[in-house]
C-alpha positions as a Python dict, from the first residue, in 0.01 Angstrom:
ca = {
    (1, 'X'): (0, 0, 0),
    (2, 'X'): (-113, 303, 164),
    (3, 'X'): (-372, 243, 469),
    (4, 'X'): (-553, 381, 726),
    (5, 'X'): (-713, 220, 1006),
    (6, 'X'): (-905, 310, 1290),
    (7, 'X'): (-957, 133, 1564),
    (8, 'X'): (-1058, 179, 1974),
    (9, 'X'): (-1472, 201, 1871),
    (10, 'X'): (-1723, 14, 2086),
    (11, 'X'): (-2000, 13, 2306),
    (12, 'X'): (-2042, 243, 2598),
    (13, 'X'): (-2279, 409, 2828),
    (14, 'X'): (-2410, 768, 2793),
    (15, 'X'): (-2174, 977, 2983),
    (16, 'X'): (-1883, 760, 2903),
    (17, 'X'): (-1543, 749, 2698),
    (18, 'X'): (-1350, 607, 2405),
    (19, 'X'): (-1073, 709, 2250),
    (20, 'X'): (-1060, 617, 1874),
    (21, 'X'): (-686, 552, 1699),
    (22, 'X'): (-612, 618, 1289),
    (23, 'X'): (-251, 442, 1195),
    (24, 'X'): (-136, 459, 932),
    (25, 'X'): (42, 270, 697),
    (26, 'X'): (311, 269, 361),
    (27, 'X'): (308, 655, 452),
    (28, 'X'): (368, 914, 703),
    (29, 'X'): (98, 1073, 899),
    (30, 'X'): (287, 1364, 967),
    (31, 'X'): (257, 1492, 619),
    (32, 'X'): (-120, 1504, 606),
    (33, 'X'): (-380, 1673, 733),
    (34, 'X'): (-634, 1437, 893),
    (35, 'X'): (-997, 1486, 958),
    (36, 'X'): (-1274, 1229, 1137),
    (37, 'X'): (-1616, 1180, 1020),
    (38, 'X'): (-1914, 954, 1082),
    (39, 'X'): (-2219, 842, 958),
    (40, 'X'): (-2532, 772, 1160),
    (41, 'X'): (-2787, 477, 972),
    (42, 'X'): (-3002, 718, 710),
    (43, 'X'): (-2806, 1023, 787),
    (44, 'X'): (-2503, 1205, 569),
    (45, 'X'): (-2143, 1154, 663),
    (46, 'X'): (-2032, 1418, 896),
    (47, 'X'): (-1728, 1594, 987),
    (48, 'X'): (-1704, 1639, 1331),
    (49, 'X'): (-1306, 1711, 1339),
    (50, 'X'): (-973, 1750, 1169),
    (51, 'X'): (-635, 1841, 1262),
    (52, 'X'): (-368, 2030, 965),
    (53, 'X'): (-8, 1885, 937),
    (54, 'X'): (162, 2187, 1043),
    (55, 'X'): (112, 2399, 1364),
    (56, 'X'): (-174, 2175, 1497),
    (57, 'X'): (-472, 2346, 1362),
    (58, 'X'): (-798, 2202, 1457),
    (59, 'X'): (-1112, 2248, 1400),
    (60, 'X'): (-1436, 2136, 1570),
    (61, 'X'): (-1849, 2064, 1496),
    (62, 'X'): (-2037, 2226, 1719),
    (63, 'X'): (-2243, 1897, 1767),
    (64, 'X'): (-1912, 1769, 1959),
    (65, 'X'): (-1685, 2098, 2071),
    (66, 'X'): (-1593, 2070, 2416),
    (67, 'X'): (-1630, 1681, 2484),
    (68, 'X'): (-1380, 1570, 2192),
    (69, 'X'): (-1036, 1656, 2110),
    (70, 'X'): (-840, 1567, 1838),
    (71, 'X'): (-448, 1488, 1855),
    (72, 'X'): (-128, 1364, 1678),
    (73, 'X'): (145, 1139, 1830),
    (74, 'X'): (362, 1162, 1473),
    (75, 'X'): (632, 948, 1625),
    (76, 'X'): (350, 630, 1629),
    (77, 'X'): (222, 707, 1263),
    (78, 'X'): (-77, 757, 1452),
    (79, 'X'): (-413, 1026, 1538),
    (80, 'X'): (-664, 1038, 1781),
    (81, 'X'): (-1004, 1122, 1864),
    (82, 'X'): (-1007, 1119, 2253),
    (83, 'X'): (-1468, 1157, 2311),
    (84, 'X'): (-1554, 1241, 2633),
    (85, 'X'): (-1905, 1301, 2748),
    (86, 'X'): (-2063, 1032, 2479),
    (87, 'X'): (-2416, 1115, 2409),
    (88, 'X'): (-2671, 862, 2235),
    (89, 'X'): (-2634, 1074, 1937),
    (90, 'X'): (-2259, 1033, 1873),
    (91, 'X'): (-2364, 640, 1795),
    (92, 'X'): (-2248, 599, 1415),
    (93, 'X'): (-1969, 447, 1231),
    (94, 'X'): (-1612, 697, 1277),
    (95, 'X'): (-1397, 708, 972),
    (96, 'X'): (-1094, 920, 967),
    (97, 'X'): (-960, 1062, 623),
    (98, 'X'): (-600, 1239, 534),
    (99, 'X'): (-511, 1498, 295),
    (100, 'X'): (-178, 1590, 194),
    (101, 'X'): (-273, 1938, 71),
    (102, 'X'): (-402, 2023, 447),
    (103, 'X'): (-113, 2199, 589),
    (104, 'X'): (-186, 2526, 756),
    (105, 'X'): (-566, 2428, 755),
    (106, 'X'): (-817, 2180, 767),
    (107, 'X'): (-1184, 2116, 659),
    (108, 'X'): (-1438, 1985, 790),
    (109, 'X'): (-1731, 2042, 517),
    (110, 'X'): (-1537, 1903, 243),
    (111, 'X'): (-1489, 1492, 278),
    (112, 'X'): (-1480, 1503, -119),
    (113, 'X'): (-1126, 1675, -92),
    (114, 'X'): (-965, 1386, 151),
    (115, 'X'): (-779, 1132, -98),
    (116, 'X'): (-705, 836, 144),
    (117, 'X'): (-968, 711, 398),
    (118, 'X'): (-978, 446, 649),
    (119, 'X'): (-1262, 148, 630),
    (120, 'X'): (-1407, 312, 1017),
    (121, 'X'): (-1512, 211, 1334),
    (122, 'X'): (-1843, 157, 1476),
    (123, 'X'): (-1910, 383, 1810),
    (124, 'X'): (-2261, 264, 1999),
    (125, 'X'): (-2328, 451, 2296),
    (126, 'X'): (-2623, 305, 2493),
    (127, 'X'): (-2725, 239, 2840),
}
C-alpha cells in the first residue's frame, strides 16, 4: 500500500520552530517530486513548497520564503519542511503530496496534478 505520512506538527509560540517529516511508504521517495500544502479553517489549500526528484529544485510562496526550507534525506524515504520564524498565520493543517511526473520541476499552484497525498498534520502557532 502506498503511504504518506507526515508527522512533527504541533503547538508553538510565534517566533518559534517545527520541523514537519513526510515518509513514505510501499514506494520510494526519491522518484517523486514532493510538494507541502495547508489549509487554514474557511480558507483554500495552499502550496507553500515543493521540491523535484532530480537536481533539488525548489520552489517557494512568498507567504513563507525565507523562514522555511524544504529538503530530502532519500536514504530515510523521507522529506522535510524545516519552519523557522512561525507566524500566527502559518496555523493550518500541513499535508505533503508526491508526483512522479515532477522531475526537473515542481508546482506549487497545481495540487490537482499530485496523485498520492498524505492524511496532514496540524501546525498551531500561538502564544
Amino acid at each position: 500500500q502506498l503511504q504518506l505520512v507526515e508527522s512533527g506538527g504541533g503547538l508553538v509560540q510565534p517566533g518559534g520552530s517545527l520541523r514537519l517529516s513526510c515518509a513514505a511508504s510501499g514506494f520510494t521517495l526519491d522518484y517523486y517530486g514532493i510538494g507541502w500544502f495547508r489549509q487554514a479553517p474557511g480558507k483554500e489549500r495552499e502550496g507553500i513548497s515543493c521540491i523535484s526528484s532530480r537536481g533539488g529544485r525548489t520552489n517557494y510562496a512568498d507567504s513563507v520564503k525565507g523562514r522555511f526550507t524544504i529538503s530530502r534525506d532519500n536514504a530515510k524515504n523521507t522529506v522535510y519542511l524545516q519552519m523557522n520564524n512561525l507566524k500566527p498565520e502559518d496555523t493550518a493543517i500541513y499535508y505533503c503530496a508526491a508526483e512522479v511526473r515532477f522531475v526537473s520541476e515542481c508546482y506549487l499552484g497545481r495540487p490537482d496534478e499530485y496523485t498520492y497525498w498524505g492524511q496532514g498534520t496540524q501546525v498551531t502557532v500561538s502564544s
